[in-house]
Wavefront OBJ file of the C-alpha trace (Angstrom):
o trace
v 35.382 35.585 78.596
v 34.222 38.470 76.914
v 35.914 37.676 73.633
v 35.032 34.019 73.337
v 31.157 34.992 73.916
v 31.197 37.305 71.245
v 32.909 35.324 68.403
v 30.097 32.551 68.700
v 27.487 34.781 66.484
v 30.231 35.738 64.178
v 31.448 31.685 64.003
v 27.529 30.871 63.106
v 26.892 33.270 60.980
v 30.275 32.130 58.840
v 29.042 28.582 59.052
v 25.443 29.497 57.998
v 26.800 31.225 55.026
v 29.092 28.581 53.536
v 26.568 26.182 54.341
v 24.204 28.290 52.121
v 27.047 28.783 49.395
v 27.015 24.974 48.882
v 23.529 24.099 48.798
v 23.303 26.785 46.063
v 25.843 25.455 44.157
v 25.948 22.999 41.095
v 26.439 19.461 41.993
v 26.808 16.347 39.993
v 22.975 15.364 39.889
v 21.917 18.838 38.395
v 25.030 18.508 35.884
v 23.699 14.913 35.174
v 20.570 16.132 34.977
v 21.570 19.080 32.688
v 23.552 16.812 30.210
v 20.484 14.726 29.918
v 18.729 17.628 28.685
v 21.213 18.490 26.190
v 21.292 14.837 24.890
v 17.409 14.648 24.731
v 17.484 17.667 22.187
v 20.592 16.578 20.445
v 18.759 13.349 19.317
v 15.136 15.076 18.661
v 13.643 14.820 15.761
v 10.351 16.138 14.581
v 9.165 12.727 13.060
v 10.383 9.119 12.906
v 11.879 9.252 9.433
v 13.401 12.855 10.074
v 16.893 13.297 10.822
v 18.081 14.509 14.552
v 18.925 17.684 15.273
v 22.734 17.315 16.191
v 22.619 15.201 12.459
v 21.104 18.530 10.992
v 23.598 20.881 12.590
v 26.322 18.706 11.328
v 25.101 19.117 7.705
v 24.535 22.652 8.317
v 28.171 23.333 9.828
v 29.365 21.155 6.449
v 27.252 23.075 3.885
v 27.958 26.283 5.771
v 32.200 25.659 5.246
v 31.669 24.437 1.525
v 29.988 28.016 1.091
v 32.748 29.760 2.710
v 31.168 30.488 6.086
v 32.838 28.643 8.450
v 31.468 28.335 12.053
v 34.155 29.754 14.698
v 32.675 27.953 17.918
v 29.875 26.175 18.598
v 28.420 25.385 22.379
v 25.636 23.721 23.794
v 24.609 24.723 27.511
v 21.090 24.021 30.031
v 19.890 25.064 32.700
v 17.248 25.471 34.994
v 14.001 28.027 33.969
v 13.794 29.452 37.469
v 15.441 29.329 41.042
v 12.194 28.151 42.163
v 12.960 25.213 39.940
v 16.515 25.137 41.283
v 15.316 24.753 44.895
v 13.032 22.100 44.261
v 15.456 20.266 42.175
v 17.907 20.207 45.148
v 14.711 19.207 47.891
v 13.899 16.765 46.024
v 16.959 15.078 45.847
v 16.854 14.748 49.846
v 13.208 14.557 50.708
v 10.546 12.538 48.526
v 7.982 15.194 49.729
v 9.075 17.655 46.677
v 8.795 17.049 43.310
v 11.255 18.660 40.454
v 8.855 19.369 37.602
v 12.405 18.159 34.899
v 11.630 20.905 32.774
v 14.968 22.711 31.354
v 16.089 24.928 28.757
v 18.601 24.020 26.660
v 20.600 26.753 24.451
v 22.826 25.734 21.566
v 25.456 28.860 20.340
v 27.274 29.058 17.297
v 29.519 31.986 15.759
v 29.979 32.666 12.088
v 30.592 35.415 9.516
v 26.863 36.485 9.716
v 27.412 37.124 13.606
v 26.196 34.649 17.132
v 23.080 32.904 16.033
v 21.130 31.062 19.064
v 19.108 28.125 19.139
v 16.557 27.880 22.199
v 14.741 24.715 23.343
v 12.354 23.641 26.150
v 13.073 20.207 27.481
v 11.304 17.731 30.040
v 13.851 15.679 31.313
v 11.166 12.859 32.500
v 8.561 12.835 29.351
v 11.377 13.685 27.252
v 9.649 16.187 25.471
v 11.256 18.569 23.128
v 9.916 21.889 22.107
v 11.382 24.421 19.671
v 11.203 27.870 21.324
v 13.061 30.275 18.357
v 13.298 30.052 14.788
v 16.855 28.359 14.355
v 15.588 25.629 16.750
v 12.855 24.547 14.457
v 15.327 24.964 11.431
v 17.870 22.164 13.155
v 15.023 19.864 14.007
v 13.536 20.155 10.676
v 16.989 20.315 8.965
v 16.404 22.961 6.369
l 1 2 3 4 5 6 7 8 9 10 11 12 13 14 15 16 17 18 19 20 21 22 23 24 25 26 27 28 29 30 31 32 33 34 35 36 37 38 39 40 41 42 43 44 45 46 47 48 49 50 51 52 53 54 55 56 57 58 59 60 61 62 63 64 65 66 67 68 69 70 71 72 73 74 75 76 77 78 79 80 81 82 83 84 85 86 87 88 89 90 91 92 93 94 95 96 97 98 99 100 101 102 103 104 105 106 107 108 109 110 111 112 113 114 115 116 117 118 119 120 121 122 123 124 125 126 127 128 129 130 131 132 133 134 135 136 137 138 139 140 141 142 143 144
């Protein structure tokens, strides 16, 4: 009797903790969610007869290899400014109570002979507002 009492606390406390692992986790939503981001700056431009900024990295990576500097990899990722954000992302989606504020940032990476250049961007998923936050993200938007 003993033995049985005693593994209860230690049974909980596993439970707790790979109930905690999954709610921390990525699901589909915030991946969603996160690819929406990515999309919103991808098609960004900075006015209505301006190119968008995945057309301007396209021209870049083509004037780039004519020149003899040929990107190695290129990657686009978002995410989430804070876990504060990450927590209310994830209420929200069970409870109408909370309300995700949509902001992200995205990050687009590239490698050439020069060395890892990084373009940063703040995006609001539900005004779809783009912002520039470093100097190679307003070069792609602008295109020059």
């Amino acid at each position: 009797m003993f033995k049985v009492r005693s593994a209860f606390p230690l049974l909980w406390t596993v439970v707790l903790i790979c109930v905690l692992t999954l709610g921390c986790g990525k699901d589909a939503t915030m991946e969603a969610k996160e690819k929406q981001a990515i999309q919103l700056v991808q098609a960004s431009k900075v006015s209505s007869d301006a190119f968008s900024v995945i057309s301007n990295i396209q021209k870049k990576t083509d004037e780039d290899n004519r020149a003899g500097n040929k990107w190695e990899s290129d990657t686009w990722e978002a995410g989430l400014p804070s876990q504060k954000d990450l927590m209310m992302e994830k209420l929200s989606q069970y409870f109408n109570a909370f309300r995700p504020s949509g902001d992200y940032w995205v990050k687009f990476v590239y490698k050439d002979k020069d060395g890892v250049h990084e373009g940063l961007w703040d995006v609001n998923i539900y005004t779809k507002k783009v912002t520039p936050k470093n100097e190679l993200a307003q070069q792609l938007a602008k295109g020059s």
